[in-house]
N, C-alpha and C positions, 0 to 999 in steps of 0.2 A: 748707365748702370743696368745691368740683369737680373733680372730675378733668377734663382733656381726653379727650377722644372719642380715644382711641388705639388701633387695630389692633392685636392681639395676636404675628401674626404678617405679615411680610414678605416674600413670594415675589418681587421685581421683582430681578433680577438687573442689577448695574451693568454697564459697557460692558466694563470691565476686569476684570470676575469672568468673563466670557463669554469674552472673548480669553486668558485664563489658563487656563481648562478647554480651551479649542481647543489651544491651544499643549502641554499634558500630554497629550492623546490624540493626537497628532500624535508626540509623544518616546514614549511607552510602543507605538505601533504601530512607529516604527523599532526599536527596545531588541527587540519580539519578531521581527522580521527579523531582524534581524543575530543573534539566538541560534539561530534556525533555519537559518540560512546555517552556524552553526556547527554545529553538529547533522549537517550532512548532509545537511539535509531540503530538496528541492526538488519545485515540480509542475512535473506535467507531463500534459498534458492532461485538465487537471482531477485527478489523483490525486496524493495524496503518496509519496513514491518515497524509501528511504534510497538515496542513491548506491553507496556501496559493497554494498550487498545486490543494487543491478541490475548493476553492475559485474562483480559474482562470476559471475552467470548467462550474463556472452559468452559463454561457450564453450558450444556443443552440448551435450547430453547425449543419448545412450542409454537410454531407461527400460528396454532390455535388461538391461544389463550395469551401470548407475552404482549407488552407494550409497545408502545412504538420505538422507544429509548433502547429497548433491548434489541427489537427488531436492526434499527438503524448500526447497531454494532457490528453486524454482521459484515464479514469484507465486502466490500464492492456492492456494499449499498446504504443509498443518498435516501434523502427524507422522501422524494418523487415515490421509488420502489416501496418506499416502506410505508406510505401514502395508499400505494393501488393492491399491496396486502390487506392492510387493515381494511380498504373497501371490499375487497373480493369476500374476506371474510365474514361480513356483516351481509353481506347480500345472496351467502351462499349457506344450506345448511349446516350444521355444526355434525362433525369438525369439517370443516372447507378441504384441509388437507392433512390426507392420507398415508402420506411419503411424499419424498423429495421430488419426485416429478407432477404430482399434484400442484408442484406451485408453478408451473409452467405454465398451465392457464391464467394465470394472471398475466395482464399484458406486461411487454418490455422487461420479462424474465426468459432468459435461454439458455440453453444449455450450458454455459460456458459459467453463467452465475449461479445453476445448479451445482456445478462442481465444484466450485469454490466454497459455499455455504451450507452444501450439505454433512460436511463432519459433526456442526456444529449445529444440529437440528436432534430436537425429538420428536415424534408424532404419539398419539393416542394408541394403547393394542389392538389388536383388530380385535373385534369382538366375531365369533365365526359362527 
């Protein structure tokens, strides 16, 4: 007795295996929108953004005079940065900083975290 000549395995995908896998990556791409919408999470040009975390930072800050809490809100800064402000400031006269590039002397501050945090900065008037 013969077997038929039969292929062990079948990789040809029918019309409606193919249209069934589209239609599930299509629901599982909306399903993670809509939890990221829940989330808070929006971009915005090109970066992910919690809303209420950019929200908090309207208001100006002083790296004079603000807290560390405040400080720390600022993008792209961790408690380390927000750590070697509050010292620079305590060991420099008041106001330590002047403007935005003032805070450049504080270590492991660069231009690139100037740019980012300086919208969200006020300084003292000059007095002239």
């Amino acid at each position: 007795m013969t077997r038929p000549n039969k292929q062990r395995y079948d990789f040809r995908w029918r019309r409606g295996d193919t249209t069934a896998l589209l239609v599930l990556c299509v629901l599982a791409g909306a399903l993670l929108a809509i939890r990221a919408r829940d989330r808070g999470l929006s971009i915005v040009d090109g970066i992910t953004v919690r809303e209420a975390r950019a929200a908090s930072v309207a208001e100006k800050i002083d790296p004079n005079t603000a807290t560390a809490a405040s400080i720390r809100r600022l993008p792209g800064l961790g408690t380390t940065l927000t750590e070697a402000i509050i010292r620079y400031r305590r060991e420099h006269d008041a106001p330590a900083f002047r403007n935005a590039e003032d805070l450049r002397k504080v270590r492991r501050i660069g231009p690139g975290t100037i740019r980012r945090i300086e919208s969200f900065l006020q300084f003292p008037p000059r007095s002239e």
